[in-house]
N, C-alpha and C positions, 0 to 999 in steps of 0.2 A: 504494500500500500504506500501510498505517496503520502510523505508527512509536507503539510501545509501551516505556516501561519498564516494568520489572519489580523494583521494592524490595522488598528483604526486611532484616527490622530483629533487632535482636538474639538471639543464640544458634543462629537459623536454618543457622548456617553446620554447625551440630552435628547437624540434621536427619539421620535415620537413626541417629543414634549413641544421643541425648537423648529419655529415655522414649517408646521406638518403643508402648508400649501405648495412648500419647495421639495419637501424631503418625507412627508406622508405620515404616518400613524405606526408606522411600524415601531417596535425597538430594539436595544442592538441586542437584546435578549430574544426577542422572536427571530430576527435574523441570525445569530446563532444557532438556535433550535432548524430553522427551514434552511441553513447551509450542513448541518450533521447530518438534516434524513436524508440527505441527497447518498449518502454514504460513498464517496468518494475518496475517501484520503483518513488519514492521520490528523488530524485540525485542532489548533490552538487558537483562542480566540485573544486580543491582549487589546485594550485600551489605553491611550494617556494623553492628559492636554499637555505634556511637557515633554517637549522638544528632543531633551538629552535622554530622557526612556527611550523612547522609540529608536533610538541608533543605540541605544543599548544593547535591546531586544533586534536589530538588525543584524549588528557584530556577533552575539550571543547565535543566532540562526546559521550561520558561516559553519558548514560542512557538519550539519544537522538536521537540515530541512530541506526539501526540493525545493520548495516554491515559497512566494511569499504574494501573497494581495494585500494588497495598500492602500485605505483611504486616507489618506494623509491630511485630509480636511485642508484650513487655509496653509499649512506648510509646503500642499503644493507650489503656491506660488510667491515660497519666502526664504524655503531651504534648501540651501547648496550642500548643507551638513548632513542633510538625509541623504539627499543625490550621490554624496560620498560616499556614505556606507552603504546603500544600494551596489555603486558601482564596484567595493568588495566582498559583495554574494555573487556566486557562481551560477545559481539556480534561475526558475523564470520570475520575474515578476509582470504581475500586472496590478496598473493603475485603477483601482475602482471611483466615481465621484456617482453618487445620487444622482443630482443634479446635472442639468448639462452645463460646464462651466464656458460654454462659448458663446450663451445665451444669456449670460449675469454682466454683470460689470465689466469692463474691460479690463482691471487688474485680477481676475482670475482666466481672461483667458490663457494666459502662460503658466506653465507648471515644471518644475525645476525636474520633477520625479519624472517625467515621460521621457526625457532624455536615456534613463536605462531601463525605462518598461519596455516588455515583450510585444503588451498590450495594454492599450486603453480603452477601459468602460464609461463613458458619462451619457447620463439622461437614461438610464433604465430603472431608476429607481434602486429600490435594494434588489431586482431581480438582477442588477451587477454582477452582486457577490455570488448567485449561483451560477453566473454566465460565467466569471474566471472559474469556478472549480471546475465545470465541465471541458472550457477551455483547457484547464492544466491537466483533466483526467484522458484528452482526448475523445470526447463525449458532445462534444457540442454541435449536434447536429441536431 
């Protein structure tokens, strides 16, 4: 089985609660639960709004993990330090956003993290997160 994390980066914790007309009713607890029945992999779920967790937990994933999906929240388009330690995982990544960030503001349409995504997800909602598993399981048809 393919071991997967699963990063989510700022405010995400608030998902469901936090402008559900952008980002919906879900929470990252139900998406947890509807990305495990998919049963696809090994899956680790980890949250943080801080910046230095998440490259923690990236470093940590370094010759541990196949894959990694990442919603990186606003750190998409502020961190060159995640992009870093991205670019010291061997494995795939893909970019997951809710939202589609080419339809919001102009300072999120760039994002530091697609520079070493395999693949980018925006505008499917949380059905994203089961698009990358199936995408990394070879499943996505």
């Amino acid at each position: 089985m393919t071991d997967i994390l699963i990063l989510n980066g700022p405010n995400l914790n608030l998902l469901g609660q936090r402008e559900p007309h952008l980002y919906g009713s879900e929470t990252l607890a139900d998406v947890e639960a509807s990305c495990r029945a998919l049963d696809l992999g090994n899956l680790t779920f980890r949250q943080s709004n801080h910046e230095g967790q998440l490259i923690d937990w990236i470093q940590e994933a370094r010759g541990k993990v196949d894959a990694i999906v990442i919603n990186p929240g606003a750190y998409s388009h502020t961190s060159v330090a995640i992009l870093d330690a991205l670019n010291a995982f061997d494995g795939k990544v893909v970019e997951v956003h809710i939202s589609n960030i080419h339809r919001r503001e102009a300072f999120r349409h760039h994002s530091f993290v697609s520079a070493r995504a395999d693949a980018v997800i925006a505008g499917l909602g949380t059905e994203g997160y089961r698009a990358a598993l199936r995408w990394i399981a070879g499943t996505d048809d």
